[in-house]
SEGUTI-414518 format. One record per residue (C-alpha): residue number from 1; residue in three letters; x, y, z. Coordinates in pm, whole numbers. Layout:
BEGIN
@num = NUM	residu = ALA	u = X	v = Y	w = Z .
...
END
This chain:
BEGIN
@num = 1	residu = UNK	u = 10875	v = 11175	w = 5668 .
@num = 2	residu = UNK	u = 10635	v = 11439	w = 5851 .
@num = 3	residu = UNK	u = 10569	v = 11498	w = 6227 .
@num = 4	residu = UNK	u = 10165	v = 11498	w = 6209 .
@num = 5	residu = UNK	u = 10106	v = 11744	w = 6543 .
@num = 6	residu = UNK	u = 9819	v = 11980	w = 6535 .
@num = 7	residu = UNK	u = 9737	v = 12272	w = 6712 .
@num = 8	residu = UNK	u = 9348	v = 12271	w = 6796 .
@num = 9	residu = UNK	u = 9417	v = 11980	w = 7001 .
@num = 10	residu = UNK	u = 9598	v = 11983	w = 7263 .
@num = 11	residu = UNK	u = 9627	v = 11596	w = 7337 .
@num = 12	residu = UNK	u = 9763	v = 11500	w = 7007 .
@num = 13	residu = UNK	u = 10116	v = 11389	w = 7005 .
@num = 14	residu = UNK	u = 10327	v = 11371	w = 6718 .
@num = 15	residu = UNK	u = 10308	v = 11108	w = 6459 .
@num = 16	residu = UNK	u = 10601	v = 11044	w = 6186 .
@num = 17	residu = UNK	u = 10377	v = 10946	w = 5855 .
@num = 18	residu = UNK	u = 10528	v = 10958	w = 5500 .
@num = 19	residu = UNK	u = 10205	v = 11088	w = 5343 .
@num = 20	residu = UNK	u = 10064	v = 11432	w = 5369 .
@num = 21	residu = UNK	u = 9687	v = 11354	w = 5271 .
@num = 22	residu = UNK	u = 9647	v = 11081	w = 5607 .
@num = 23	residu = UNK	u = 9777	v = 11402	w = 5838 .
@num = 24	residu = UNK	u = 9362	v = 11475	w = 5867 .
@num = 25	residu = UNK	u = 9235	v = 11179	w = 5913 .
@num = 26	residu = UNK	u = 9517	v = 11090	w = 6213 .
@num = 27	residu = UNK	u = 9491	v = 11360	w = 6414 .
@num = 28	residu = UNK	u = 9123	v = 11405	w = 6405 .
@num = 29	residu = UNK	u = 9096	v = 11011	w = 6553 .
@num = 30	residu = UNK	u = 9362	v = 11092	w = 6801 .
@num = 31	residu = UNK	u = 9147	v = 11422	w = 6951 .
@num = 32	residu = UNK	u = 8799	v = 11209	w = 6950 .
@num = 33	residu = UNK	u = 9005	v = 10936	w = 7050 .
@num = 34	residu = UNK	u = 9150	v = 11120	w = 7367 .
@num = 35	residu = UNK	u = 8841	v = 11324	w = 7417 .
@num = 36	residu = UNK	u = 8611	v = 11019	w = 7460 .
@num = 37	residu = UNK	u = 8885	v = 10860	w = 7716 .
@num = 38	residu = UNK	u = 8808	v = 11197	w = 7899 .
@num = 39	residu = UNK	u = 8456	v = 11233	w = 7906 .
@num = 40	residu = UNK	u = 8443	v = 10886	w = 8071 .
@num = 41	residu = UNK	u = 8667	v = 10971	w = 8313 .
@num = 42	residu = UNK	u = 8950	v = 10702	w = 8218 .
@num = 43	residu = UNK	u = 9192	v = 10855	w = 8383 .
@num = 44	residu = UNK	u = 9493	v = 10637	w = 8528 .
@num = 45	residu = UNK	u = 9426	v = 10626	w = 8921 .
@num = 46	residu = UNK	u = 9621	v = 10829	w = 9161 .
@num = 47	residu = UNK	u = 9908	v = 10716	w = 9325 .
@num = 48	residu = UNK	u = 9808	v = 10693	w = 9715 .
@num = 49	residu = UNK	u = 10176	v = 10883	w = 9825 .
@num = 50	residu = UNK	u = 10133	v = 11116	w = 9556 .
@num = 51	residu = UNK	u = 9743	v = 11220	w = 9719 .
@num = 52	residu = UNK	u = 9922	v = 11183	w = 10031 .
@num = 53	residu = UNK	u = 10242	v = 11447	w = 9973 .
@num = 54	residu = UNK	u = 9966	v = 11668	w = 9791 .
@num = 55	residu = UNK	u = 9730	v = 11688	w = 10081 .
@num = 56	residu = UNK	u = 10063	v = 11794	w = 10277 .
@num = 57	residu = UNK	u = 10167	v = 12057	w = 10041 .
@num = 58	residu = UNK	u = 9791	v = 12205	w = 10064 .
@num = 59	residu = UNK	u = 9749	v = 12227	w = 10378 .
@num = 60	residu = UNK	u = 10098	v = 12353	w = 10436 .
@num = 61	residu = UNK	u = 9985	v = 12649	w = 10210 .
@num = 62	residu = UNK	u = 9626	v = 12681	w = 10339 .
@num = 63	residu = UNK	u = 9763	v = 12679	w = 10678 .
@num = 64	residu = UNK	u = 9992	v = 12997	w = 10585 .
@num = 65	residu = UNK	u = 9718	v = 13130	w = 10438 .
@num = 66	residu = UNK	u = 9850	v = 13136	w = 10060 .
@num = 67	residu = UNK	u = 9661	v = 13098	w = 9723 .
@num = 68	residu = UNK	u = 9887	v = 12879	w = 9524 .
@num = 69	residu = UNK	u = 9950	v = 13218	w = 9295 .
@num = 70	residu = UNK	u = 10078	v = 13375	w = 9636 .
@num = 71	residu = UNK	u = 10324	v = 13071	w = 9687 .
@num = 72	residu = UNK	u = 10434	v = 13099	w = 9370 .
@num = 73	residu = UNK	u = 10539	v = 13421	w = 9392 .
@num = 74	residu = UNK	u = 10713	v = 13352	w = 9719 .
@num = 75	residu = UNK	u = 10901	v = 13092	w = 9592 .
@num = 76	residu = UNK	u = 11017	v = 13346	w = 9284 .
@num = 77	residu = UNK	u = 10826	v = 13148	w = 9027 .
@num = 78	residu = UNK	u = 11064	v = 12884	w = 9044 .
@num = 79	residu = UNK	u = 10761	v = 12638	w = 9034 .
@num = 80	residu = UNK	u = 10462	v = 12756	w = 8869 .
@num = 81	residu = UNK	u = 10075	v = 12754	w = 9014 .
@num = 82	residu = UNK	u = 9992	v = 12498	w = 8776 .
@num = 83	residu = UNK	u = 10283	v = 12257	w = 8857 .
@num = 84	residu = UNK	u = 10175	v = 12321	w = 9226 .
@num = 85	residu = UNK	u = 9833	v = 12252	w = 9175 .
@num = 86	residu = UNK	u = 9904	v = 11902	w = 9014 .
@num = 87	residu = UNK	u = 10112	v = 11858	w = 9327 .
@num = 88	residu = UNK	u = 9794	v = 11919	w = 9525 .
@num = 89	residu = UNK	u = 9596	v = 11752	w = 9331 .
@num = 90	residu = UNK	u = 9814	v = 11434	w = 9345 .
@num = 91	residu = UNK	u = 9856	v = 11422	w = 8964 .
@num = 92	residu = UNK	u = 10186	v = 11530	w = 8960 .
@num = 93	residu = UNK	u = 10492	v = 11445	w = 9263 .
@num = 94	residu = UNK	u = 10783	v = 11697	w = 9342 .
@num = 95	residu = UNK	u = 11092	v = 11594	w = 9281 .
@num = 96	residu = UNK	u = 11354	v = 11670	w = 9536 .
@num = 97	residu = UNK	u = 11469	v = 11978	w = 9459 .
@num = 98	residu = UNK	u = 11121	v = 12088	w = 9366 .
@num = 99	residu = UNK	u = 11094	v = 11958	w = 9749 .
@num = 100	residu = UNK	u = 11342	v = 12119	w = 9886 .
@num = 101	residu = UNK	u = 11255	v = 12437	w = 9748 .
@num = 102	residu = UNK	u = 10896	v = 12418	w = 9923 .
@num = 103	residu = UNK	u = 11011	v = 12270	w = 10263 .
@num = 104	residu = UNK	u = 11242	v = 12552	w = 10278 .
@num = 105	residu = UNK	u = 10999	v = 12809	w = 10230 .
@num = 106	residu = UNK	u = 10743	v = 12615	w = 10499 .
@num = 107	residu = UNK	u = 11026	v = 12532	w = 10754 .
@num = 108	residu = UNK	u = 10993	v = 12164	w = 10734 .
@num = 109	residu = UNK	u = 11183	v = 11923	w = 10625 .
@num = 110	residu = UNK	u = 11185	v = 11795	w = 10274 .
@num = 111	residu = UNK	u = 11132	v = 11411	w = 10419 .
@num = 112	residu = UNK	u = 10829	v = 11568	w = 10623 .
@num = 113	residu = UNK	u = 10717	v = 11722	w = 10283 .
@num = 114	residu = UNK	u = 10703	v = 11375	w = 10061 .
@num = 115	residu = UNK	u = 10584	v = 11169	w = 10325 .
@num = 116	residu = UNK	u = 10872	v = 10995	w = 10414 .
@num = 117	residu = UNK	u = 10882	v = 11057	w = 10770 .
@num = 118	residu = UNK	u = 10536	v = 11001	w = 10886 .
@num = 119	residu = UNK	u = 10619	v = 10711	w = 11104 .
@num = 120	residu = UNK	u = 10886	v = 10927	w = 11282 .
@num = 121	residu = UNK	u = 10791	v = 11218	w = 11527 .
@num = 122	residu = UNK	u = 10838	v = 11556	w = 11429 .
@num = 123	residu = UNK	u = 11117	v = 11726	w = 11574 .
@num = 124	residu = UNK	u = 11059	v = 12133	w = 11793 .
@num = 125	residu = UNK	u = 11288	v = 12377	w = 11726 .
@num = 126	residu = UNK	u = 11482	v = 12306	w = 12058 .
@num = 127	residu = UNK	u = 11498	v = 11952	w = 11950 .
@num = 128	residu = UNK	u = 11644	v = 12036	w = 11659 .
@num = 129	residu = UNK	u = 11872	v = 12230	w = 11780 .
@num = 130	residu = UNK	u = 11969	v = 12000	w = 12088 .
@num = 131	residu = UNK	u = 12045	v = 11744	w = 11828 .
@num = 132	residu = UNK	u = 12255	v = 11958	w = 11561 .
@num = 133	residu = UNK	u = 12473	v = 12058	w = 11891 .
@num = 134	residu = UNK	u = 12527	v = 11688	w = 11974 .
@num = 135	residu = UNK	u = 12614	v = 11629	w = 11612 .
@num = 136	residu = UNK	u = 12907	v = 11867	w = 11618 .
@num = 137	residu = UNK	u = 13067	v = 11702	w = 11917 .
@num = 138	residu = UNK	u = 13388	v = 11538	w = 11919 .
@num = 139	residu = UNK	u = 13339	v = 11160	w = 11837 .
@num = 140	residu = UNK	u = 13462	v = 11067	w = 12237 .
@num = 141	residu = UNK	u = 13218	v = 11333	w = 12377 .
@num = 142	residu = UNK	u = 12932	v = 11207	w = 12146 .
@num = 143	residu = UNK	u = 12977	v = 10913	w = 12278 .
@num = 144	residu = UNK	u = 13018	v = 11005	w = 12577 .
@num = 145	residu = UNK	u = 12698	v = 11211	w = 12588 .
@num = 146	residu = UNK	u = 12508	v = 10965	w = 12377 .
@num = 147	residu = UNK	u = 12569	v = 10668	w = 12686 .
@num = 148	residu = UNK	u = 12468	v = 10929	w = 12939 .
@num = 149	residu = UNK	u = 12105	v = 11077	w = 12750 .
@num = 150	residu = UNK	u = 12042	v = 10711	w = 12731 .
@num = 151	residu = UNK	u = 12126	v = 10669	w = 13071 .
@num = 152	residu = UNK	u = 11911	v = 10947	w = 13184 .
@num = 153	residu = UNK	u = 11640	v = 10843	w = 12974 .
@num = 154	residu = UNK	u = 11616	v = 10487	w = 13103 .
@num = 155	residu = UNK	u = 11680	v = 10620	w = 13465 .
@num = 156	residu = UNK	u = 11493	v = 10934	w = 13536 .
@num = 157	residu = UNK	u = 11638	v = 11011	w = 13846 .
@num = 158	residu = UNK	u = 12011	v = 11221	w = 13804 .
@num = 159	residu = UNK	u = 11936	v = 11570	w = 13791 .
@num = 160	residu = UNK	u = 12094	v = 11775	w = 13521 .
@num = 161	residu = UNK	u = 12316	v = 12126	w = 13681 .
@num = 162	residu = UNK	u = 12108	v = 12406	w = 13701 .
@num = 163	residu = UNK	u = 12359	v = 12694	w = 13648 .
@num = 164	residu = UNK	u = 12345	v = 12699	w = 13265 .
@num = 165	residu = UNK	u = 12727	v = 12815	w = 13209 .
@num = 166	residu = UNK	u = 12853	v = 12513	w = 13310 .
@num = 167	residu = UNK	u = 12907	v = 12323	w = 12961 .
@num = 168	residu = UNK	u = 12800	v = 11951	w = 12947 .
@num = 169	residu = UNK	u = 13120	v = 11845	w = 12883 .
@num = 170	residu = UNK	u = 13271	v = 12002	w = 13238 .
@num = 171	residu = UNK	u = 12985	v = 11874	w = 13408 .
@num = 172	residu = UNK	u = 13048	v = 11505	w = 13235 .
@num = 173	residu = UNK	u = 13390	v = 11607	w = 13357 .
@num = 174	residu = UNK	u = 13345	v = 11648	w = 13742 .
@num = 175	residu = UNK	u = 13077	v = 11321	w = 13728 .
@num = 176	residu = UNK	u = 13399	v = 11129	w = 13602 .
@num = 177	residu = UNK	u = 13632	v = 11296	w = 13861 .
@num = 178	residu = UNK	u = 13327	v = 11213	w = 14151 .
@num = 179	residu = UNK	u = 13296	v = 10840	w = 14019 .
@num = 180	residu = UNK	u = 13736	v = 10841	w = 14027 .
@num = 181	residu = UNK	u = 13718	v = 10923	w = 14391 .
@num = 182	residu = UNK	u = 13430	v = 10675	w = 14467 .
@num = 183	residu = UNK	u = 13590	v = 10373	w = 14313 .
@num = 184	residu = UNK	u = 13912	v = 10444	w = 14501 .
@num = 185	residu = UNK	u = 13727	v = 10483	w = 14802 .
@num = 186	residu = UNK	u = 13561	v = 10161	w = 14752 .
@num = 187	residu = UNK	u = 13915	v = 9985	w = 14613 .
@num = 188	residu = UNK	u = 14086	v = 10081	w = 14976 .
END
């Protein structure tokens, strides 16, 4: 058996054939074939995310003011103009590394990137941090901290200390020691 694959067009794809005299005659069908599918236009259709994360990806770049050469060489040719362009162009979707690569380089995150947050807001960079802090907590003081924000957020009306040395969790301290004193004084 013989692959049939031939170099002046691009589109064929190999073919195993046990004769050498049909090699021709296949891949000459298989270019007119594939070039009259192209000249018409019969393309599959786009899929509507893939548009979507591409349209995110270009205006990320045009935004920063990059060619899609330029962002390839920021991200060290790890992912080539062309494969960006298909990204763009909604031909082609990142995968998640290929995603995580590119948020990285346009400070986003990688769920922002492929569309997967869009129904979520957009965290700043002080809400960011605000929340990474929280996550570090103990699990009590999380806890803790996560009854109070909702507290305050319901409420509106505590006010929060002003002197910023104090940590949270002295000033969630002396609230418990007030409320101590106030529930004895109401027990006596």
């Amino acid at each position: 058996m013989t692959a049939i694959v031939h170099g002046a067009c691009p589109t064929a794809t190999p073919i195993e054939h046990n004769s050498s005299a049909i090699r021709p005659m296949i891949v000459a069908t298989v270019c007119r074939v594939t070039a009259k599918a192209q000249d018409q236009g019969d393309e599959t259709p786009k899929n509507p995310l893939d548009v979507r994360i591409g349209k995110r990806i270009k205006a990320l770049r045009t935004d920063a003011r990059w060619s899609l050469m330029d962002l390839q060489r920021r991200l060290d040719d790890k992912l080539l103009k062309a494969r960006l362009g298909n990204y763009e162009q909604g031909t082609r979707r990142p995968g998640i590394e290929e995603a995580t690569i590119l948020a990285a380089l346009f400070k986003v995150s990688a769920a922002h990137l492929l569309c997967l947050d869009d129904n979520q807001p957009i965290l700043g960079e002080e809400e960011s941090k605000l929340i990474n802090d929280f996550r570090v907590l103990p699990p009590l003081e999380r806890a803790a901290y996560g009854r109070r924000i909702a507290k305050l957020a319901r409420a509106h009306e505590e006010a929060l200390p002003d002197d910023d040395d104090v940590p949270l969790s002295a000033f969630a301290a002396s609230k418990r020691k007030g409320k101590a004193k106030s529930d004895c004084k109401a027990a006596a």
